[in-house]
C-alpha positions in Angstrom: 127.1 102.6 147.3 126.1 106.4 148.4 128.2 107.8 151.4 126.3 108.4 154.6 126.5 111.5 156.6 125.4 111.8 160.8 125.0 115.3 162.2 124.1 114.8 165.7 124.7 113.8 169.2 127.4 111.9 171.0 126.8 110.5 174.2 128.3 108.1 176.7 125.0 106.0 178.0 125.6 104.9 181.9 122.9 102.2 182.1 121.6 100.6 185.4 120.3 97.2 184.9 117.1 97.4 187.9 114.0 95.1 188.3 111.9 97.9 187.4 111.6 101.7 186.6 111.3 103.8 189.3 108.4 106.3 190.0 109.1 110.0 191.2 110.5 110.2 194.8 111.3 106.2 194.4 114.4 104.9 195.2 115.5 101.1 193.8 118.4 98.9 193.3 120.0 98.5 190.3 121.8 94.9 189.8 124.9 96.2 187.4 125.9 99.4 185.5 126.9 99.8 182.2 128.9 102.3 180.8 128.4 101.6 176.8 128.8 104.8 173.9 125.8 106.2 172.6 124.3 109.6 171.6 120.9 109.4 169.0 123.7 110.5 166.4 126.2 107.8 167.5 123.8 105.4 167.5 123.0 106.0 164.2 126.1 106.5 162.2 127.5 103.1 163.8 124.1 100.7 162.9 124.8 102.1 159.1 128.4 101.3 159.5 128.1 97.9 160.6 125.8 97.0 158.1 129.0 98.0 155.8 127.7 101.6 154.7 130.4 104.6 154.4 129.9 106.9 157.0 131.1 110.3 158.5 130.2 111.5 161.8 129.4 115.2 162.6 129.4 116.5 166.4 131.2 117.7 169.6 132.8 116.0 172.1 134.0 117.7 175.4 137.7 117.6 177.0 136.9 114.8 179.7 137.7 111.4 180.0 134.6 110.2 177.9 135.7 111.7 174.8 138.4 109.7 173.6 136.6 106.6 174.7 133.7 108.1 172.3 135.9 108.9 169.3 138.0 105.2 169.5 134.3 103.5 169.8 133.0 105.1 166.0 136.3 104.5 164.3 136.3 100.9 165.7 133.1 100.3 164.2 134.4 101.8 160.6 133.3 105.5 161.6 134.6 108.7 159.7 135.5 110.5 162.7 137.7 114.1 161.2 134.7 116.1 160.9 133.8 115.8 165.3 135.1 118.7 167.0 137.0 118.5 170.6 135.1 121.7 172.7 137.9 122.9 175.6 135.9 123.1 179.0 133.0 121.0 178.4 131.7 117.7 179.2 130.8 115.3 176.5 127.1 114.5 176.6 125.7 111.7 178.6 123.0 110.0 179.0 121.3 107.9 181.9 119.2 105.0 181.5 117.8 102.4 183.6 116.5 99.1 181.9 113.8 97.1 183.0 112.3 94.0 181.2 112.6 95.5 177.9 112.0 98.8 178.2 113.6 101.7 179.6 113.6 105.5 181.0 116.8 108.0 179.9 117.4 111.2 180.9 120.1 113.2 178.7 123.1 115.7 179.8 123.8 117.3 176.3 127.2 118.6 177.1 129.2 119.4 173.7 126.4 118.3 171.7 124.8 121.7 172.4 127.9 123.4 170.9 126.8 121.9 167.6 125.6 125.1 165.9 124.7 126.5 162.7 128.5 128.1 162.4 129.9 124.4 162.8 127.3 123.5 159.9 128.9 126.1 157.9 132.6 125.2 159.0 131.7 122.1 158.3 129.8 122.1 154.7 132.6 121.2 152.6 132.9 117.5 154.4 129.7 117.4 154.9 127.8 117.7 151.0 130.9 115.0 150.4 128.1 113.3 152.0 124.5 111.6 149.6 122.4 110.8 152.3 122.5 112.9 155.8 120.3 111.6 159.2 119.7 114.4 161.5 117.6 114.3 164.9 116.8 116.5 167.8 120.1 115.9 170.5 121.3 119.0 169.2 120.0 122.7 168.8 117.0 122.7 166.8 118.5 125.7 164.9 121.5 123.0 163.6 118.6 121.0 162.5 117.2 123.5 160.3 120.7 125.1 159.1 121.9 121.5 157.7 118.5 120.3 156.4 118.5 124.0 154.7 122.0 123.5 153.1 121.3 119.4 152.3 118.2 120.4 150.5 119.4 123.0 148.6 122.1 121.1 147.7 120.2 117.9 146.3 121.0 115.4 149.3 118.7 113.0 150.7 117.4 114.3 154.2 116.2 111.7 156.9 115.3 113.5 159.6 114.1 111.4 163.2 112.4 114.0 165.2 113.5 112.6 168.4 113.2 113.4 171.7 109.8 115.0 170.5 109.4 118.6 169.9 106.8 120.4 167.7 109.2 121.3 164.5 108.2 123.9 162.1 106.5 123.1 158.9 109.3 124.8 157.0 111.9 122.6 158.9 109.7 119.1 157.6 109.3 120.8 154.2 113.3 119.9 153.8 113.4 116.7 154.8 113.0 113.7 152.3 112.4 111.7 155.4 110.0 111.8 158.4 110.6 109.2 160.9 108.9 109.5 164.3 107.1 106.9 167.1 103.7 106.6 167.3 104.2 109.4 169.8 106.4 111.4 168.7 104.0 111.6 165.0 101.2 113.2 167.3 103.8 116.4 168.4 105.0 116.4 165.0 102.0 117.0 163.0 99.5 118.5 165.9 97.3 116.0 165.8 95.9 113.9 168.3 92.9 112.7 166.9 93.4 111.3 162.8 94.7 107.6 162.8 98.3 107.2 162.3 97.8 106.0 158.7 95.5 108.8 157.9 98.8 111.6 158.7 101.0 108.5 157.0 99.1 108.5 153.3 98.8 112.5 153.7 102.6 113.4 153.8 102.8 111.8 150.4 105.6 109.1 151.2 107.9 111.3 153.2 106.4 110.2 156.4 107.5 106.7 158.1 106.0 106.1 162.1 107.8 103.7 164.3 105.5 101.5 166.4 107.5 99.7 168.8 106.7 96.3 169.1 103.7 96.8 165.8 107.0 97.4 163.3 106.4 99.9 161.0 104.3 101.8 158.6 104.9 103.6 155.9 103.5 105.1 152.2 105.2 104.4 148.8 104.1 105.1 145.2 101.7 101.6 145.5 99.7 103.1 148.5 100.1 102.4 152.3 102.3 99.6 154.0 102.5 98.5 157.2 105.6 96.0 157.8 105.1 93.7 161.2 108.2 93.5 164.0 109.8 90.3 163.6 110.6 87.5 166.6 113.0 88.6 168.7 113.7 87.5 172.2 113.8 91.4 173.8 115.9 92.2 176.3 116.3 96.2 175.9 114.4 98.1 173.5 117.3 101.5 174.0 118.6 102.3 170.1 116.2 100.1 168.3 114.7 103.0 166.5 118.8 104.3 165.7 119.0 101.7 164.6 115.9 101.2 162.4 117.2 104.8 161.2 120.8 103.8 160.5 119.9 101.1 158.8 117.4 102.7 156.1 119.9 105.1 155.1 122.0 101.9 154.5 119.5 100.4 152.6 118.7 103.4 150.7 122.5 104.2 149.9 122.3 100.4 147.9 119.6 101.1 146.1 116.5 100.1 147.5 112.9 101.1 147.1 111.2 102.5 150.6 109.2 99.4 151.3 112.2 97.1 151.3 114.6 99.5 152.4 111.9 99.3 155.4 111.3 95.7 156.0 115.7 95.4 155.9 115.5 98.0 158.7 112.8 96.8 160.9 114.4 93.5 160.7 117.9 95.2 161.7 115.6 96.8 164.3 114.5 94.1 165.4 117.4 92.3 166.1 118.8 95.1 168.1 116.4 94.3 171.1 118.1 91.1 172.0 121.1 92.5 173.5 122.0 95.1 175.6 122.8 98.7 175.1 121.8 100.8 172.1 124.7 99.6 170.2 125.5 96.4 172.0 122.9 94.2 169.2 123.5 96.7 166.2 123.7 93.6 163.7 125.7 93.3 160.6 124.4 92.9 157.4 124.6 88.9 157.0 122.7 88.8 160.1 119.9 90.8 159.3 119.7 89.0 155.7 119.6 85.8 157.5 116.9 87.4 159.4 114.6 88.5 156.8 115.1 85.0 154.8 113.7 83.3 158.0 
């Protein structure tokens, strides 16, 4: 099995169970609050964990009273946690979310996850290019982004970058990555495009492009042409970390070996299964689940 690296955020998600969303300058009850780790990053490194992949995380955490909590939650769930650095006077990053039948809106407090910068790439390299496969998203400085892709591609490693939250990324920045893997949104920012059908930008990027649809699965492009692979059943409850999840879990598949298409019907299914409970890490399912899964 290839070792997984995850340079990216570390949150601690407060989420407020409501009956709906609320609109701008609305005010509604929420019936419970959770306070559950998270962070795109997080997320992530533990979904590939659990499905028994060896991981390392790479981030900050502040000096507060989420950190520890943060750091004991990944090594519980089999985490590499040495290369995460403490930062003295700030808060670890938080995120708030409020759930409502199945979907949700977050708003995220970066915190220490902004102090991950291209020097703490560099200080870092050594434990990081232990690594085969590295996921990187868009919780910390864009520059970080493009420092580690830079040093993971010109190194050889496999680069799965999930451009998420949105922003418009530089071509040379995608030109890195091995990996693409937006929403259906989040593909339109990325490529400038708001008119060619998703599978037209898909069969374009030559394979290195995968688009998230939600509740549509997945599609994607291999050396046989385009696929599209169908969420599964599931009996949603919150959609928050389904697509870490789907991310976590294709680096998994890919560190055992698999081709794209099934290393993409294993993660959608792992996806999938993620909906049913709460919290973005809450349903992260382990591997005999998801096999059980995909057999039914």
């Amino acid at each position: 099995m290839k070792k997984i690296g995850v340079i990216g955020s570390i949150n601690m998600d407060l989420t407020a169970l409501s009956e709906r969303i609320p609109s701008p300058g609305e005010t509604v009850s929420a019936k419970e609050l959770k306070r559950v780790p998270g962070g795109k990053g997080a997320n992530q490194a533990v979904a590939a964990a659990r499905l028994g992949a060896c991981v390392s995380m790479f981030g900050c955490v502040g000096d507060d009273v989420f950190a520890g909590e943060l750091l004991d939650n990944l090594r519980q769930n089999r985490v590499d946690t040495s290369g995460i650095e403490r930062v003295q006077g700030t808060s670890s990053g938080v995120a708030l979310i409020v759930v409502s039948q199945g979907e949700n809106a977050i708003t995220v407090v970066p915190g220490a996850n902004a102090r991950v910068s291209p020097e703490y790439i560099r200080a870092q390299s050594v434990r990081i290019l232990e690594n085969d496969i590295v996921l990187l998203q868009n919780e910390i400085p864009l520059e970080t982004v493009y420092a580690a892709a830079k040093m993971l591609h010109e190194n050889g490693k496999t680069v799965i970058y999930n451009p998420a939250p949105a922003l418009k990324a530089d071509k040379k920045l995608l030109d890195l990555c091995s990996f693409i893997t937006p929403n259906e949104h989040e593909v339109r920012l990325l490529c400038g495009n708001d008119s060619a059908p998703i599978e037209q930008l898909v069969e374009s990027a030559g394979g290195r492009l995968i688009v998230t649809l939600g509740s549509k699965g997945v599609i994607g492009c291999d050396s046989e042409g385009l696929f599209a692979i169908p969420a599964i059943d599931a009996r949603v409850t919150d959609t928050t970390g389904a697509g870490d999840t789907l991310n976590g879990a294709f680096a998994c598949a890919l560190s055992l070996g698999m081709g794209v298409r099934d290393a993409l019907i294993f993660a959608n299914a792992a996806a999938g299964i993620s909906t049913e409970k709460y919290g973005a890490q809450g349903g992260m399912p382990g591997m005999d689940e998801v096999l059980a899964r995909i057999k039914h």
